[in-house]
N, C-alpha and C positions, 0 to 999 in steps of 0.2 A: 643251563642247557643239558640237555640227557646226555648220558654218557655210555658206551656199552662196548664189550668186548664181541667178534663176530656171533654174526648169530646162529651160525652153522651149528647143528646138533644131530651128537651124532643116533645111530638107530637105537632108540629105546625100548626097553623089555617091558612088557605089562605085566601087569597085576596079575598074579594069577593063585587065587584061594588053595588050588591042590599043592601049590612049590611056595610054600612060606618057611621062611627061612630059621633055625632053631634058635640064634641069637646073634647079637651084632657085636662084631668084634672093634668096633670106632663109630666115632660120630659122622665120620664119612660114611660110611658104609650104611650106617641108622637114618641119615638123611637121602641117602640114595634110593634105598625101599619107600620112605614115606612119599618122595613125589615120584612114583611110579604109577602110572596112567593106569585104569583098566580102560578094556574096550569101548566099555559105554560112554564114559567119559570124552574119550577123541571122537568117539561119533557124535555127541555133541556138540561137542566147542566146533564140530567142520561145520555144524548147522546155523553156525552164528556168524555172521558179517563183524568183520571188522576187525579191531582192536582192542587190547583192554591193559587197564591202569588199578592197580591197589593201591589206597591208599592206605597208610600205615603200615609200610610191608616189612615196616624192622622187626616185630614184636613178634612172639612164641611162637605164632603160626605160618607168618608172611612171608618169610624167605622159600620153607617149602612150599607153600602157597603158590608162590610165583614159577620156583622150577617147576611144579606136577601140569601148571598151565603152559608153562613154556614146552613141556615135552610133552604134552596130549597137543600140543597145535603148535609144531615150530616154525610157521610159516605166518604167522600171528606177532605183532609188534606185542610185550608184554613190559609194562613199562612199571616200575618200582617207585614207589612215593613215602621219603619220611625224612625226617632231622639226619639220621645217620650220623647219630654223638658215636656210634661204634664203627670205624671204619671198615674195622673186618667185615660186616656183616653188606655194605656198599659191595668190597672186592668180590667177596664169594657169590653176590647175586651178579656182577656181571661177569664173573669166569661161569656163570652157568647160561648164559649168553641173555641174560634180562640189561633194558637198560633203567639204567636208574637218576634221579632227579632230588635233589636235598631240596627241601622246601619244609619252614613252620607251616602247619596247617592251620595257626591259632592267626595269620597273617592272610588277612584278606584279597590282599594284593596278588601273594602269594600262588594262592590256590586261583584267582584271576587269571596268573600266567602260565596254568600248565595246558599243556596240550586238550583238544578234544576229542578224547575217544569216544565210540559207540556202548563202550562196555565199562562199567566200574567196580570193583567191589571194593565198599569202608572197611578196615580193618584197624583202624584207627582207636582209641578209648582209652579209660584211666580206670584201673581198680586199685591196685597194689599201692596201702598207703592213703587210700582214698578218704579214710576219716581224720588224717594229718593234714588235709589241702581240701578243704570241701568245694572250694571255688574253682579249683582249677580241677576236679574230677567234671565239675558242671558245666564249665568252661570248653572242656573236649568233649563229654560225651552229650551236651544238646546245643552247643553254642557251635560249634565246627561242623556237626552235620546239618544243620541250617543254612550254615556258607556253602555247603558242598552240593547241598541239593538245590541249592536257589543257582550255581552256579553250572552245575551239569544237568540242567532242565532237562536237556536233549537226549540222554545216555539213557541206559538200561542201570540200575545201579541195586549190588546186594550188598545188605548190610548186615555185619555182624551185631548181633546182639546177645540174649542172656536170658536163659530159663529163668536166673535171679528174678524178671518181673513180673514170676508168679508166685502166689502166696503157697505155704507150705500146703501139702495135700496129704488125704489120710492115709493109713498105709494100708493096704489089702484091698483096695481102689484102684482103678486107673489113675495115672497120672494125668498132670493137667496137660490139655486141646491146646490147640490153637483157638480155641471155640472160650477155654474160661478167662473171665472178668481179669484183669491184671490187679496182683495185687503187694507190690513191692515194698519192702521192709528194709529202711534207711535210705540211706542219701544216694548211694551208690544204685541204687534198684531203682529207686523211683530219676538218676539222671537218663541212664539207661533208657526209661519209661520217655523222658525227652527226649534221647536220640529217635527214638520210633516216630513220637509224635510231629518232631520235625520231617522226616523223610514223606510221612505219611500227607501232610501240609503240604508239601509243596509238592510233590506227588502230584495231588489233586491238584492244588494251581495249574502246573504246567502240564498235568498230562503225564508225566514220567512214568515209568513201567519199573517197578521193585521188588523187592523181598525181605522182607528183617526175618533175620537168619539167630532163631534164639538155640541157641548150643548151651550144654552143660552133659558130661564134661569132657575135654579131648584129653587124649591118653598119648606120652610120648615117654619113650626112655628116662627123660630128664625132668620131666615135671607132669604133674595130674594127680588126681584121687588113689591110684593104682602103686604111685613114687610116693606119695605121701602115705600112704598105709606102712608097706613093704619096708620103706627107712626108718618109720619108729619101731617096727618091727626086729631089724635086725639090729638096732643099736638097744635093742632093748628096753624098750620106752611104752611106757603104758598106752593102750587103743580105745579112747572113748568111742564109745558105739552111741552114745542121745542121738547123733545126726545119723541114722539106725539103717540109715538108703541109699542109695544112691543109683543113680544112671551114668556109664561111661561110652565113648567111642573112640575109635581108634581113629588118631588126628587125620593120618591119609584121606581114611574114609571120610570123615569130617570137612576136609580139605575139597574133595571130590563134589563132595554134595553143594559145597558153594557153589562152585564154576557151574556145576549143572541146574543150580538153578536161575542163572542165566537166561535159560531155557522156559523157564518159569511164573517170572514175571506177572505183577498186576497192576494195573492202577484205580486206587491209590495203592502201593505198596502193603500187604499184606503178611504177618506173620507165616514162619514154620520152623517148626520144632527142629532138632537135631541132636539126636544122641543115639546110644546103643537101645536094643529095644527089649534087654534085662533090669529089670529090681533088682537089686545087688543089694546083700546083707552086707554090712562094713562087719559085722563080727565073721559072719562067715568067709570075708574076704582077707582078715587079720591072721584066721584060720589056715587059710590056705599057704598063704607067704610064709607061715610057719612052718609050716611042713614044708615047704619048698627049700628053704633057707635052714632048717635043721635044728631049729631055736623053740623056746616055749615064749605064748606070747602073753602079756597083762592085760586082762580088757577091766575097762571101767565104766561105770555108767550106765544108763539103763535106755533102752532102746526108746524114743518117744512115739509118742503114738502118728506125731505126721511127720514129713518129710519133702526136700524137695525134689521132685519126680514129674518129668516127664513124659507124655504121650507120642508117640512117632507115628503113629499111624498112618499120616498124610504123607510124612517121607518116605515112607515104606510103598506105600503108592506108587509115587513119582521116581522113587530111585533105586527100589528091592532095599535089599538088606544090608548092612553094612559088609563088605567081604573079608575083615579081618574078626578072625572070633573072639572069643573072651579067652576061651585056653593057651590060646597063641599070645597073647597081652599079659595074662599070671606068668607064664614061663619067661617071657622075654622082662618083664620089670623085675623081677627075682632074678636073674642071672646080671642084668646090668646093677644091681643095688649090693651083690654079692661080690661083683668084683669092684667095687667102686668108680661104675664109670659115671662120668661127671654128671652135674644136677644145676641148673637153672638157676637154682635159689629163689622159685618163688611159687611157693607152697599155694597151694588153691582155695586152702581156710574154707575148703566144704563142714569141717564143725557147725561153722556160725550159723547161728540161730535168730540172730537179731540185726541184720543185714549190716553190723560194721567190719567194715574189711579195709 
């Protein structure tokens, strides 16, 4: 049965791009910013009937996920879906008044018995380690969205997916559309390639209305391309630049674009992009943290000629520009990595080149 703490909330402050804050003093505090609504967003989520449920809401994203919806629409049931092997992570989503519901997703029964809301977003999936367990990467990311779409025919449903299943693009190019050919390197990318083509399938069958939501890369204090530069950076650790590219976004923002594309919706469920809408040199991002942080830094390697990079264009469309900048993300990952505030532990392995992760 769901569980939750009142669901009274109290007046929430918005987003607002002129008053961003110079650095977070706690993880409270760092998680209080990232699910903070902008405007467009609560206008939004008012334009949507109903309810809504994540599923997978333990993982990197999900917990903010849930508060930024909970507090853009607190008059909204926002219902939390995962194992919850970490309880802390149960308690803090219902002191932020989300109810929440432990359930394997891998159990068909399971996913059978959770409530029906009109609204869903998959946040579900397996990378980290994924070439140790090939089966059970495959297992959650095309076998569970298959359950989940055969089973919430009726809902609106966005799903998280992964720039990973497109093929490297050249650099001084646009990155890849929503428009190019998929073209996914290893096991991990092409199961990804199954989560879609399930959602996409039953989709059609029943009619469903969706979105695969391909992100790369979200940017938080604790983890992203941004933590992973900056930390080899200041521990003094050499920076291959071969993976010479990259695209980031600030998770809020990130976070944001899900719930709003809610609003968005096709059937059969159709890609769109997600990410910041800079080409980012990793050398000149190695650069930068050095000089921030005070240190000289070791680069290795030689830039290749492709890259995986992203196009936004279509987001930029439908939802402006991301409203956290890039200068705001170098100064705040360099002050939290300078004073040692905590880390994830799970590095993004943007290096790889040959899709094992």
């Amino acid at each position: 049965m769901p569980t939750s703490s009142s669901p009274s909330q109290p007046d929430t402050p918005l987003l607002d791009p002129a008053a961003l804050p110079t650095r977070f003093d706690s993880v409270e505090a760092l998680d209080e910013f990232l699910s903070r609504p902008s405007q467009a967003l609560v206008d939004d989520l008012a334009q949507i009937e109903g309810d809504l449920m994540i599923l997978g809401v333990a993982g990197k994203m999900g917990p903010t996920l849930a508060r930024l919806a909970k507090r853009a629409a607190p008059r909204k049931r926002v219902i939390g879906v995962a194992r919850f092997s970490d309880a802390r992570v149960r308690e803090r989503l219902e002191g932020w008044g989300i109810e929440t519901i432990a359930c394997d997703l891998l159990d068909r029964a399971a996913i059978e018995a959770l409530p029906r809301v009109p609204h869903i977003v998959f946040a579900a999936g397996h990378k980290f380690g994924a070439k140790d367990n090939q089966a059970l990467t495959w297992a959650m990311n095309t076998h569970v969205p298959a359950l989940v779409a055969d089973t919430f025919r009726d809902a609106r449903i966005v799903s998280f997916s992964t720039g990973n299943v497109y093929p490297l693009t050249t650099i001084g190019r646009q990155g890849a559309s929503e428009r190019t050919l998929p073209g996914p390197v290893g096991e991990y990318a092409q199961s990804c390639i199954g989560r879609e083509r399930m959602f996409e399938y039953f989709g059609a069958k029943h009619g469903t209305p969706g979105r695969l939501f391909r992100l790369n890369y979200a940017i938080d204090m604790r983890y992203g391309v941004l933590f992973d530069i900056a930390s080899k950076v200041h521990r003094g650790e050499p920076v291959d630049v071969t993976m010479g590219y990259v695209n980031v976004i600030w998770q809020g923002d990130a976070n944001a674009q899900v719930l709003r594309a809610l609003q968005h919706c096709t059937v059969p469920p159709t890609p769109i992009n997600c990410t910041g809408p800079e080409t980012l040199s990793v050398r000149w991002l190695a650069g930068e943290f050095a000089a921030r942080l005070g240190v000289t830094v070791e680069i290795t390697g030689q830039e290749a000629s492709t890259a995986l990079l992203s196009d936004t264009t279509e987001a930029a469309r439908l939802f402006g520009y991301p409203l956290v900048p890039l200068g705001a993300m170098l100064d705040w990952v360099a002050d939290w990595v300078r004073h040692g505030g905590p880390s994830l532990g799970k590095p993004t392995k943007f290096e790889v080149r040959d899709g094992t992760f």
